[in-house]
C-alpha positions as YAML, in Angstrom:
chain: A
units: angstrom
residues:
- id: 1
  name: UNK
  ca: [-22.47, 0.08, 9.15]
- id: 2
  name: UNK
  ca: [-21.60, 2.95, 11.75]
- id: 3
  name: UNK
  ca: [-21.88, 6.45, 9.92]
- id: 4
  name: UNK
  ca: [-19.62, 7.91, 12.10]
- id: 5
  name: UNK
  ca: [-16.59, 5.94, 11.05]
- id: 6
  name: UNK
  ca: [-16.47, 6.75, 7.80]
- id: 7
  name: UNK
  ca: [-16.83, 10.53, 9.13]
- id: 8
  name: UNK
  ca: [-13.83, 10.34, 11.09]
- id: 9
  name: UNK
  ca: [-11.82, 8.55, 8.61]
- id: 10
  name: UNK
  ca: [-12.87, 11.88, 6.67]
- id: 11
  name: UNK
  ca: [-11.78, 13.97, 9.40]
- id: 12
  name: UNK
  ca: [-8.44, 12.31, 9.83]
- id: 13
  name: UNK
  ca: [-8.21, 12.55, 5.93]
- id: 14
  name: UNK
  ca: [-9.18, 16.04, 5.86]
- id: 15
  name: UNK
  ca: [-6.42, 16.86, 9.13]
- id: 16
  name: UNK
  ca: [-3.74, 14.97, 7.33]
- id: 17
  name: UNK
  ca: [-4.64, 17.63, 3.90]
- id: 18
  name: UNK
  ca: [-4.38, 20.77, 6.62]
- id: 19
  name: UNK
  ca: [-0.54, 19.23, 7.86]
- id: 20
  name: UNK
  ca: [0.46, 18.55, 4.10]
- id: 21
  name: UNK
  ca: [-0.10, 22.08, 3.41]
- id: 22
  name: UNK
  ca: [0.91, 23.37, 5.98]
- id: 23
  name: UNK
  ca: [4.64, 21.59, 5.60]
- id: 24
  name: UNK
  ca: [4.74, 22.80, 1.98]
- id: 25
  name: UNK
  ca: [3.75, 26.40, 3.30]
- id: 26
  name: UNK
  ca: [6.80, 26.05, 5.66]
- id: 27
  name: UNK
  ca: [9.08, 24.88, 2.12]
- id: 28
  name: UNK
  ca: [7.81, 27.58, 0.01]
- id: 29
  name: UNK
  ca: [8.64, 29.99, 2.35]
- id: 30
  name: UNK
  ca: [12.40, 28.83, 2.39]
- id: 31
  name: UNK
  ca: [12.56, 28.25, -1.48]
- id: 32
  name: UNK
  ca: [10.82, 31.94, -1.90]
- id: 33
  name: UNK
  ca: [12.43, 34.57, 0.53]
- id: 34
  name: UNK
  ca: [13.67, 33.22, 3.52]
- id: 35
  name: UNK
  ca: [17.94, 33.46, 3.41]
- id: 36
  name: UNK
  ca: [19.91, 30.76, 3.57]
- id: 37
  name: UNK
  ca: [22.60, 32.53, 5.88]
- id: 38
  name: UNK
  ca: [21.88, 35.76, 7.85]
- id: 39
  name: UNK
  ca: [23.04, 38.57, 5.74]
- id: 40
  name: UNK
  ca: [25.36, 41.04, 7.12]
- id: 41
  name: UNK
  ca: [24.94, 44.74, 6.28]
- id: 42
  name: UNK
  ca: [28.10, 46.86, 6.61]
- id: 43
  name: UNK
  ca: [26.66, 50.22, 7.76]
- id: 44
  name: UNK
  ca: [23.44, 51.70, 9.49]
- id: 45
  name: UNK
  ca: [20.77, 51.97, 7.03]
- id: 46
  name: UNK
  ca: [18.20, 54.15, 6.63]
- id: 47
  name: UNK
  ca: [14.77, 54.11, 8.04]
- id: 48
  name: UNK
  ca: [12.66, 53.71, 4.66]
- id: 49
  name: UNK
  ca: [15.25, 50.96, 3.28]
- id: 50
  name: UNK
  ca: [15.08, 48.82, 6.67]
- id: 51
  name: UNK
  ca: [11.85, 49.06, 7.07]
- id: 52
  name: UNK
  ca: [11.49, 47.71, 3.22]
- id: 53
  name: UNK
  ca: [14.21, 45.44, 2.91]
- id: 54
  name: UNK
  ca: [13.93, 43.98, 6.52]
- id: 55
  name: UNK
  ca: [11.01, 44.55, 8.84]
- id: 56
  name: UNK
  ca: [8.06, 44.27, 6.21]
- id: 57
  name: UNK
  ca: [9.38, 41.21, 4.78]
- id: 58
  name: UNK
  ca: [10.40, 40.08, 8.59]
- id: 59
  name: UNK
  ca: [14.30, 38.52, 7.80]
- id: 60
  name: UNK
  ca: [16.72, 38.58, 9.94]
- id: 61
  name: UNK
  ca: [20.32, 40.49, 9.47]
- id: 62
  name: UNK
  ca: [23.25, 41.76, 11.24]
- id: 63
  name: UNK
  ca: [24.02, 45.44, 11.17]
- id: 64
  name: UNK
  ca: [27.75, 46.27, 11.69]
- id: 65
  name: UNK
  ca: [29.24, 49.67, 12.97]
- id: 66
  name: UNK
  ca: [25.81, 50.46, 14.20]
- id: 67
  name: UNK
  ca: [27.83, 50.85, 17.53]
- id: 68
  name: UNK
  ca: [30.85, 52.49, 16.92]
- id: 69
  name: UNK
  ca: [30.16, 55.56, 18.73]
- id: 70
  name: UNK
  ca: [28.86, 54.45, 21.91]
- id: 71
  name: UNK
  ca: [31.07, 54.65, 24.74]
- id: 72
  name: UNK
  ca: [30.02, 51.30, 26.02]
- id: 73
  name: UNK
  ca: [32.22, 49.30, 23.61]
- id: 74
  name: UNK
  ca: [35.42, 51.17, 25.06]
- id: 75
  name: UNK
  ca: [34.13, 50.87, 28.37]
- id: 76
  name: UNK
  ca: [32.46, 48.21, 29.64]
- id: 77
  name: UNK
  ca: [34.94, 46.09, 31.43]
- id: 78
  name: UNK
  ca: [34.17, 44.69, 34.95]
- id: 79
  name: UNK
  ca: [36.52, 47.64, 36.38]
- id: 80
  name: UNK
  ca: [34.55, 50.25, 35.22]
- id: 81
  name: UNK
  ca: [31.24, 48.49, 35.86]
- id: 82
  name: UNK
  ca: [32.33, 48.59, 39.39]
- id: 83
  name: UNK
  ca: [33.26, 52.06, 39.68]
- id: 84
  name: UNK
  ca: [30.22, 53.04, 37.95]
- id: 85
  name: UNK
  ca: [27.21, 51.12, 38.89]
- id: 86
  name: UNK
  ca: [28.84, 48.70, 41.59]
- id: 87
  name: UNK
  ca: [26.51, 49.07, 44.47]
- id: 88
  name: UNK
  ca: [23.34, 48.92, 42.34]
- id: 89
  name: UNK
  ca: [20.84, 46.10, 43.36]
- id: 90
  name: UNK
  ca: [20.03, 44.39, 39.97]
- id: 91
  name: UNK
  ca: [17.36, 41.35, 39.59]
- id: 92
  name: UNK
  ca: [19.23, 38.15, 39.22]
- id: 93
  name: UNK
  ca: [18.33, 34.38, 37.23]
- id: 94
  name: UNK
  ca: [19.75, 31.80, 39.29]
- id: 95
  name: UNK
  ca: [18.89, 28.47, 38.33]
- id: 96
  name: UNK
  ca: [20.93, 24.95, 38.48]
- id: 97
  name: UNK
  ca: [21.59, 24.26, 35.37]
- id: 98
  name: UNK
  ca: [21.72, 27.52, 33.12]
- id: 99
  name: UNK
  ca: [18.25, 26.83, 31.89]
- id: 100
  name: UNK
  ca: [16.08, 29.88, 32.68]
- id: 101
  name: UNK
  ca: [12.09, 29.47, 31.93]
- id: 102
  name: UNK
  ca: [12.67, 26.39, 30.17]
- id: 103
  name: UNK
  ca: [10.74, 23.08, 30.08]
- id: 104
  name: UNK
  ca: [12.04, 20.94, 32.80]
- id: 105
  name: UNK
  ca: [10.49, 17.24, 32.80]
- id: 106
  name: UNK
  ca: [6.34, 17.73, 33.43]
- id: 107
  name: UNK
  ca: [7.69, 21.54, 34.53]
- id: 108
  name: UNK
  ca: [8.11, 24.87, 32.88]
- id: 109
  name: UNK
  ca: [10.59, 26.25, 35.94]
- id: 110
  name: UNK
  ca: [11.13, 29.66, 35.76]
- id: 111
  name: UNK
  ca: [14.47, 31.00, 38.21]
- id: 112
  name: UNK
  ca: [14.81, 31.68, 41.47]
- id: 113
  name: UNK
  ca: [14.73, 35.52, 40.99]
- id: 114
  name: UNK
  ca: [17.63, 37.31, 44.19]
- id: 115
  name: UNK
  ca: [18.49, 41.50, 44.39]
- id: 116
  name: UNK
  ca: [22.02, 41.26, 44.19]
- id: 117
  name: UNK
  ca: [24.82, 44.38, 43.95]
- id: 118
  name: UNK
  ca: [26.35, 44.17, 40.25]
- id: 119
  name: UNK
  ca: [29.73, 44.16, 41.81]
- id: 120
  name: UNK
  ca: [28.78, 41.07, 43.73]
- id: 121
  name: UNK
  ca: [27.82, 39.03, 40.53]
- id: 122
  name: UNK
  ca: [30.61, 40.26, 38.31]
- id: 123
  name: UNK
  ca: [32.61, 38.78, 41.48]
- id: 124
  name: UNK
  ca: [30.70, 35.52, 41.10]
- id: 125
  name: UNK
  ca: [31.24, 35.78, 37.32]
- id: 126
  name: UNK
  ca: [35.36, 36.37, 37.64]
- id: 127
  name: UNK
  ca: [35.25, 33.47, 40.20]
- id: 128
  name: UNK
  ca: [36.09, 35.47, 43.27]
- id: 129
  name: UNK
  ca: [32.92, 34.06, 45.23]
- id: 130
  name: UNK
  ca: [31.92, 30.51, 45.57]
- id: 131
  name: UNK
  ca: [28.66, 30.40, 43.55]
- id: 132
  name: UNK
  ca: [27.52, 27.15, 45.56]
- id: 133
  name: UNK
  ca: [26.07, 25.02, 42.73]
- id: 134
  name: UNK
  ca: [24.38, 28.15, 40.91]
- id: 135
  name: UNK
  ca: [24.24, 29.70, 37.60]
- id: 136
  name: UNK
  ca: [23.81, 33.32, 37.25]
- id: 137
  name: UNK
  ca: [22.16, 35.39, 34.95]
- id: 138
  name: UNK
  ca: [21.20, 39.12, 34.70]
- id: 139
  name: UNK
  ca: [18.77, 39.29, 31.84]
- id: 140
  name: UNK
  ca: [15.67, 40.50, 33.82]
- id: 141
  name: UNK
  ca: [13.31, 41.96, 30.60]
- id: 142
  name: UNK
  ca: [11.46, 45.04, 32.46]
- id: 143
  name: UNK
  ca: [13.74, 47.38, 30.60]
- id: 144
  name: UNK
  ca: [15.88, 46.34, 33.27]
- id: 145
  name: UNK
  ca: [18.98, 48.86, 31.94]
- id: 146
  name: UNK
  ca: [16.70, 52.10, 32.56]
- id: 147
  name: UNK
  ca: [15.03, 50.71, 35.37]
- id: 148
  name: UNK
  ca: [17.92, 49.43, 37.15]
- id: 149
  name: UNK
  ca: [20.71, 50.55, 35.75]
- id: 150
  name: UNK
  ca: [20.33, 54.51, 34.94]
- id: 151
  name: UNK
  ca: [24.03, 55.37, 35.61]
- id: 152
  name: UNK
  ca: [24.91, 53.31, 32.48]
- id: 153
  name: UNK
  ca: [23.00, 55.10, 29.83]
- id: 154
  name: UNK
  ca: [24.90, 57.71, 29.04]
- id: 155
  name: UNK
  ca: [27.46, 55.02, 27.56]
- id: 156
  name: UNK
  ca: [25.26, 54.46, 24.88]
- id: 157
  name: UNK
  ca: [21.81, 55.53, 23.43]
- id: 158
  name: UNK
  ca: [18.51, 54.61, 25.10]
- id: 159
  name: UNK
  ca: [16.91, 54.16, 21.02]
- id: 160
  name: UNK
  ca: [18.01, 53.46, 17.79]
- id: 161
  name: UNK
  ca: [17.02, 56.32, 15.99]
- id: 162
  name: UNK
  ca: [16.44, 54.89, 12.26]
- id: 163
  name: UNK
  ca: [14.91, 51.88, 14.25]
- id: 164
  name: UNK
  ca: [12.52, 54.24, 16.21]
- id: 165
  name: UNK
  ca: [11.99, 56.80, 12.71]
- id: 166
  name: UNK
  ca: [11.39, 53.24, 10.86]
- id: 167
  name: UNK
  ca: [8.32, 51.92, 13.12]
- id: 168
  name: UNK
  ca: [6.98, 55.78, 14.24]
- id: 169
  name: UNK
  ca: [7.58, 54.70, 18.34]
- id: 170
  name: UNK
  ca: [10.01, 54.42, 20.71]
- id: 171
  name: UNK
  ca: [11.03, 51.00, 22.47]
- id: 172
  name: UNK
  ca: [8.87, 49.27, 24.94]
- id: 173
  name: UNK
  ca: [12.21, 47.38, 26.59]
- id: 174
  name: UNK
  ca: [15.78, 47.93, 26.70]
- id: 175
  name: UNK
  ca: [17.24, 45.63, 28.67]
- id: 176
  name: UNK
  ca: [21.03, 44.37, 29.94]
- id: 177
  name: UNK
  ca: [22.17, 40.89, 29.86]
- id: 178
  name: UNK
  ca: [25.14, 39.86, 31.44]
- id: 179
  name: UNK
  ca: [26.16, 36.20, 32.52]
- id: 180
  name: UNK
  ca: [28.17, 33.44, 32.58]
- id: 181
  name: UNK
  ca: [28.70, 30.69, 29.76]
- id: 182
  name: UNK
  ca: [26.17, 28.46, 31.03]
- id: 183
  name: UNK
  ca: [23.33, 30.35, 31.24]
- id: 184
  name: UNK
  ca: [21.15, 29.63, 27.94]
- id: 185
  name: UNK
  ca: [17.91, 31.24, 26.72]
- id: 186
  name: UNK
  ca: [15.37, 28.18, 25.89]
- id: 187
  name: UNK
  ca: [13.81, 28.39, 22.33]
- id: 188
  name: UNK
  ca: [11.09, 30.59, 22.25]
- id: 189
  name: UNK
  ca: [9.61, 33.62, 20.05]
- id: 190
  name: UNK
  ca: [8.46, 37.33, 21.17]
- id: 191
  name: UNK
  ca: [5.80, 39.94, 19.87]
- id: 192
  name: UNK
  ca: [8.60, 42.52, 19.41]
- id: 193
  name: UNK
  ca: [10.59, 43.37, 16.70]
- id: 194
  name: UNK
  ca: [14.30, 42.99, 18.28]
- id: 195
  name: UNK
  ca: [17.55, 45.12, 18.05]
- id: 196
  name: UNK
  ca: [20.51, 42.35, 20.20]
- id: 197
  name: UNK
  ca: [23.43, 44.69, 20.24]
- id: 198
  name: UNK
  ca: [26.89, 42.85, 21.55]
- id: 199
  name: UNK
  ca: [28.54, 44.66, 23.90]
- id: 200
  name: UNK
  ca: [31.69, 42.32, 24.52]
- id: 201
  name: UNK
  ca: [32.41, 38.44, 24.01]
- id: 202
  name: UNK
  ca: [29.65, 36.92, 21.83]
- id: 203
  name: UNK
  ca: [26.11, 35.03, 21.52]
- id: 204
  name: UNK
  ca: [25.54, 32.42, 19.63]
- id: 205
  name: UNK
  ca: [22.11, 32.45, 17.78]
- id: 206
  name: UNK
  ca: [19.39, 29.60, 16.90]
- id: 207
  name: UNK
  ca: [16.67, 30.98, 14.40]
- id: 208
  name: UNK
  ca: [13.66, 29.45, 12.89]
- id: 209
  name: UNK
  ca: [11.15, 31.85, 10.96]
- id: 210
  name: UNK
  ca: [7.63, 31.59, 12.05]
- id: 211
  name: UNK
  ca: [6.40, 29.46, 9.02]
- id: 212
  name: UNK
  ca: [8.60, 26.31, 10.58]
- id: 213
  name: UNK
  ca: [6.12, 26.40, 13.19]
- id: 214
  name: UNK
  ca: [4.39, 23.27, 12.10]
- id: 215
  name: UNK
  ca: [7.70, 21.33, 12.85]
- id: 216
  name: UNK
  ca: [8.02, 22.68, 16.08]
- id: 217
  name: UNK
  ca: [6.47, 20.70, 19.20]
- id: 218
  name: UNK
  ca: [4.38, 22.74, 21.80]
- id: 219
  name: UNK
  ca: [3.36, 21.66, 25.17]
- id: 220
  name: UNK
  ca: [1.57, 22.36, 28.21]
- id: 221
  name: UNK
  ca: [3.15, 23.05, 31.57]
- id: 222
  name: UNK
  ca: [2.91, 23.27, 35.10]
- id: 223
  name: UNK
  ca: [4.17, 26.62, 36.37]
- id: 224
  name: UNK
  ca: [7.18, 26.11, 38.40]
- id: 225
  name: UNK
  ca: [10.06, 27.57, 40.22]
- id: 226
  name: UNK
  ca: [13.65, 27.15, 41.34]
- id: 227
  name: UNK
  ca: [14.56, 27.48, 44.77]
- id: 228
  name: UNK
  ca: [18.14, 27.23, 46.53]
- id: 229
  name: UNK
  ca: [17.82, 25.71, 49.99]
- id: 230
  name: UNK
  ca: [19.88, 26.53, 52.70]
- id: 231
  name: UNK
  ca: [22.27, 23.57, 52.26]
- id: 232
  name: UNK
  ca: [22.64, 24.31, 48.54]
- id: 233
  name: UNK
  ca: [20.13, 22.09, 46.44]
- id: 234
  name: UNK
  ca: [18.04, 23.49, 44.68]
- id: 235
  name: UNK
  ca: [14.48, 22.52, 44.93]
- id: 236
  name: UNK
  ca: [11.73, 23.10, 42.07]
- id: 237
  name: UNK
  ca: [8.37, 24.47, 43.67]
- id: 238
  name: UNK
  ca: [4.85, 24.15, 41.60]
- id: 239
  name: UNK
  ca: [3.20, 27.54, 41.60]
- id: 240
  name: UNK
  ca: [-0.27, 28.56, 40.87]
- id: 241
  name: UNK
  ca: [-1.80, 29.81, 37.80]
- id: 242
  name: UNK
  ca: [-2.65, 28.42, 34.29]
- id: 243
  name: UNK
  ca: [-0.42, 25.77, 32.54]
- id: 244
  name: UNK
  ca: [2.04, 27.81, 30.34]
- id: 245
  name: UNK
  ca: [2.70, 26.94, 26.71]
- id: 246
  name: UNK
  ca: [6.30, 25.83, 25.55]
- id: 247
  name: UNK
  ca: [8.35, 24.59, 23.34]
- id: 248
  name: UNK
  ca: [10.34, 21.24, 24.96]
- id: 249
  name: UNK
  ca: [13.09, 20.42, 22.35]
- id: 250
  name: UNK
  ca: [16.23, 21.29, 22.77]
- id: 251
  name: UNK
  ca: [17.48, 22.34, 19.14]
- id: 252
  name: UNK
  ca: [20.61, 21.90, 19.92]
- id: 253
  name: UNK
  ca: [20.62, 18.34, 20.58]
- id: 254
  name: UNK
  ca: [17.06, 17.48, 19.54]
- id: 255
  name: UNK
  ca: [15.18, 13.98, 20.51]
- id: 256
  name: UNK
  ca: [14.09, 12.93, 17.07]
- id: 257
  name: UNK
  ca: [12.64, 9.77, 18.53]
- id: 258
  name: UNK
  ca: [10.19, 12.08, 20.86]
- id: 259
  name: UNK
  ca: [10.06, 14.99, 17.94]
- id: 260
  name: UNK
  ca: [10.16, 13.41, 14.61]
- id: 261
  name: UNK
  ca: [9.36, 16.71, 13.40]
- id: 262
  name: UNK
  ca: [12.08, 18.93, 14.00]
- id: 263
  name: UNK
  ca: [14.11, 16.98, 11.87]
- id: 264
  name: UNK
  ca: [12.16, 18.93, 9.23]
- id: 265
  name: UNK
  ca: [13.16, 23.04, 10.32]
- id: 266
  name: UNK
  ca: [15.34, 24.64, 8.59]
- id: 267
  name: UNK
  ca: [17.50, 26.29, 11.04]
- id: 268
  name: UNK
  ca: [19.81, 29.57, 11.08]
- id: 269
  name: UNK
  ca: [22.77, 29.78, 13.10]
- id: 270
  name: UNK
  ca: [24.85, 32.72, 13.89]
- id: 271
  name: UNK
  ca: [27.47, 34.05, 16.21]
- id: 272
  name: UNK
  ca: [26.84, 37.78, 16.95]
- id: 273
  name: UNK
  ca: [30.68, 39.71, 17.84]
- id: 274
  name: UNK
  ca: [31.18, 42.76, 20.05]
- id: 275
  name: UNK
  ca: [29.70, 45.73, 18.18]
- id: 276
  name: UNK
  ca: [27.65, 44.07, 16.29]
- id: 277
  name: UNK
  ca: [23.87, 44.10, 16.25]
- id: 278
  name: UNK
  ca: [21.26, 41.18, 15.17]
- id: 279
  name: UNK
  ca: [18.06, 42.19, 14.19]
- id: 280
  name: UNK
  ca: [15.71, 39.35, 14.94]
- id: 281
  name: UNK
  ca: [12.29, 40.05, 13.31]
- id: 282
  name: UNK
  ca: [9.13, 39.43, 15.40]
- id: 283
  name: UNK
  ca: [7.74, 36.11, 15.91]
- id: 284
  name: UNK
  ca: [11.04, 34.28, 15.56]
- id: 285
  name: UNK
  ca: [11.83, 31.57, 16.94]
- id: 286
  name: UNK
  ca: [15.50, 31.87, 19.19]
- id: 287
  name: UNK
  ca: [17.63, 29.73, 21.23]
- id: 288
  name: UNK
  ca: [20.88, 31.55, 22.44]
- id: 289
  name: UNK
  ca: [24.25, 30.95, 24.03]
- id: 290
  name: UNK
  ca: [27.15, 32.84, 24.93]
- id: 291
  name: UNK
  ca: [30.49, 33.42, 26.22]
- id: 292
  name: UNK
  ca: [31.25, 33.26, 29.31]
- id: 293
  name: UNK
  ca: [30.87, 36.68, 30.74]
- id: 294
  name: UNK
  ca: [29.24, 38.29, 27.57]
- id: 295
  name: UNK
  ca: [27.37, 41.82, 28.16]
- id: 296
  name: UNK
  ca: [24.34, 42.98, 25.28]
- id: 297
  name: UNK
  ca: [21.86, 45.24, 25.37]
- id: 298
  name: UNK
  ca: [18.67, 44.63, 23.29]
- id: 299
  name: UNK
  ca: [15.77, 47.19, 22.39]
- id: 300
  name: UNK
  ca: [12.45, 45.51, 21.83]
- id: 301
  name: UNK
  ca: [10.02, 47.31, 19.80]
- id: 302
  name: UNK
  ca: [6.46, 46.45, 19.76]
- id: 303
  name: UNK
  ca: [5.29, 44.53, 16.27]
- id: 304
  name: UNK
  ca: [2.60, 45.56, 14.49]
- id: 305
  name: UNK
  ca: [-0.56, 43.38, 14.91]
- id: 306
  name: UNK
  ca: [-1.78, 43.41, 11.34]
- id: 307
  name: UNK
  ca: [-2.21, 41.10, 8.61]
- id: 308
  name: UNK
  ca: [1.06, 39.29, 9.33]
- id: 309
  name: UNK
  ca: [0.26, 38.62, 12.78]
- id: 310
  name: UNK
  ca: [-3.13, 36.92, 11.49]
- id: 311
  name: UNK
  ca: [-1.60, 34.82, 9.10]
- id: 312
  name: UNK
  ca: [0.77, 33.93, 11.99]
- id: 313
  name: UNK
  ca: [-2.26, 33.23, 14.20]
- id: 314
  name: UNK
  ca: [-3.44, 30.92, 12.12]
- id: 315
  name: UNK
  ca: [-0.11, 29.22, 10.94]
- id: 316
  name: UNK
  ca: [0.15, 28.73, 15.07]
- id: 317
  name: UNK
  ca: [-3.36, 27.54, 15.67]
- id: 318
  name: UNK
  ca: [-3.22, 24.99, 12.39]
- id: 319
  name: UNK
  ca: [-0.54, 23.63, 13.64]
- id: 320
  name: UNK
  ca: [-1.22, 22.65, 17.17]
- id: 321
  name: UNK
  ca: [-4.82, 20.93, 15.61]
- id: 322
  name: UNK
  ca: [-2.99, 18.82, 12.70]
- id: 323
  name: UNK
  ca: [0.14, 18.14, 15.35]
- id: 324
  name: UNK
  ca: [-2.94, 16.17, 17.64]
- id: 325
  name: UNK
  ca: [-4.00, 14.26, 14.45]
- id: 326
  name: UNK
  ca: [-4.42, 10.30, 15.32]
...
């Protein structure tokens, strides 16, 4: 008899043990502490209470009147973003189909990336200019509102000061987003812990906590980017560097045939309002929408790499092994 069957049928055995687990980790953690709606909390809290209540135990909420007093929410209408910041060059998405650094057949296509004046693309936005088979999105994440927009912070506050008191540091990123209704942010997750304040219209929220991870699909991709040619197509160009890691389902409309197991996540939706503010715990998984014409500005704070992140780590690296299981 080959000995190195019945070793393998003990490895498969042993890989199918690590996925079981690994599901019922992803259960427990839903039946445990994981809400089944995202809370709503009616004032700003303190820094001890949401730093107990919400950023150790990493859940998600929405934090109303957080906002009230910044002038932004009174002010922020394409007039006065003319008049104030109108001939500032801002960094531009502009991609055919709305999907920004998404998963695109054998692709992960990032935009084609233009300097544009913010008058010119809140033209584009209100229809003024013909946007020649394009989608447009401001939502460059360099800290893109004090790097390229300094005339707008006085409208509002460049920290959230129980946020900032809470984790002992400033933000790494505050950035602007501002775009049109098909412009969508693929599913992904970030190292930050996340303050999404609304400005005006809305975005509409996808969440999965990390511990679904073993239901969601990963891939490898070839680095690629959009181009607009001269007559208007656009044109996807393969560009150097290492394959990039991705998620490809769309959780929206998911292919349960190609991903039986994302019928098994346990999603949270939820539709963020002007002056309102999402906090979206690190590691997260997200997949947004929005309004057409919808303006936010989110602070990211850097997580903590401790214990959490470990368990995460190993959550992550589990479940790509057991996902390649024969």
């Amino acid at each position: 008899m080959n000995v190195i069957e019945p070793r393998l049928r003990s490895d498969v055995s042993a890989m199918e043990g690590a996925r079981r687990k690994l599901e019922a980790c992803a259960r427990e953690a839903h039946e445990l502490y994981l809400p089944r709606c995202v809370p709503y909390l009616e004032a700003p809290p303190t820094p001890l209470d949401f730093y107990r209540s919400w950023i150790s135990p990493n859940r998600p909420c929405i934090i109303r009147h957080a906002l009230d007093h910044w002038g932004a929410l009174r002010l922020w209408d394409y007039d006065y973003l003319r008049k104030k910041a109108g001939q500032t060059l801002v960094s531009v998405a502009v991609t055919p189909n709305g999907f920004a650094d998404a998963v695109n057949g054998d692709r992960f296509v990032m935009p084609e990336e233009r300097r544009m004046k913010l008058s010119h693309v809140l033209d584009l936005l209100e229809g003024q200019e013909d946007k020649r088979g394009g989608v447009f999105y401001v939502q460059k994440q360099c800290s893109n509102l004090l790097q390229e927009l300094p005339e707008l912070t006085s409208d509002l506050e460049t920290n959230i000061s129980w946020m900032s008191e809470a984790l002992g540091k400033d933000p790494d990123a505050v950035n602007f987003w501002l775009g049109e209704k098909a412009a969508v942010t693929s599913m992904h997750k970030d190292h930050y812990e996340n303050l999404y304040c609304v400005i005006s219209g809305e975005k509409h929220f996808l969440l999965l906590p990390p511990t679904d991870r073993p239901f969601i699909p990963y891939g490898l991709y070839q680095p690629a980017v959009y181009h607009q040619r001269e007559d208007g197509q656009f044109q996807v160009l393969d560009q150097d560097g290492d394959k990039v890691p991705w998620i490809p389902v769309d959780p929206l409309d998911p292919d349960l045939t190609r991903f039986p197991e994302f019928g098994s996540v346990s999603p949270l939706r939820v539709t963020v309002r002007a002056g309102e503010m999402l906090y979206l715990p690190s590691l997260w998984f997200h997949h947004v929408t929005q309004s057409h014409g919808a303006i936010a500005v989110n602070f990211w704070y850097d997580m903590e790499y401790d214990i959490k992140y470990n368990y995460y780590q190993l959550i992550d690296q589990l479940s790509d092994i057991t996902a390649s299981t024969p």
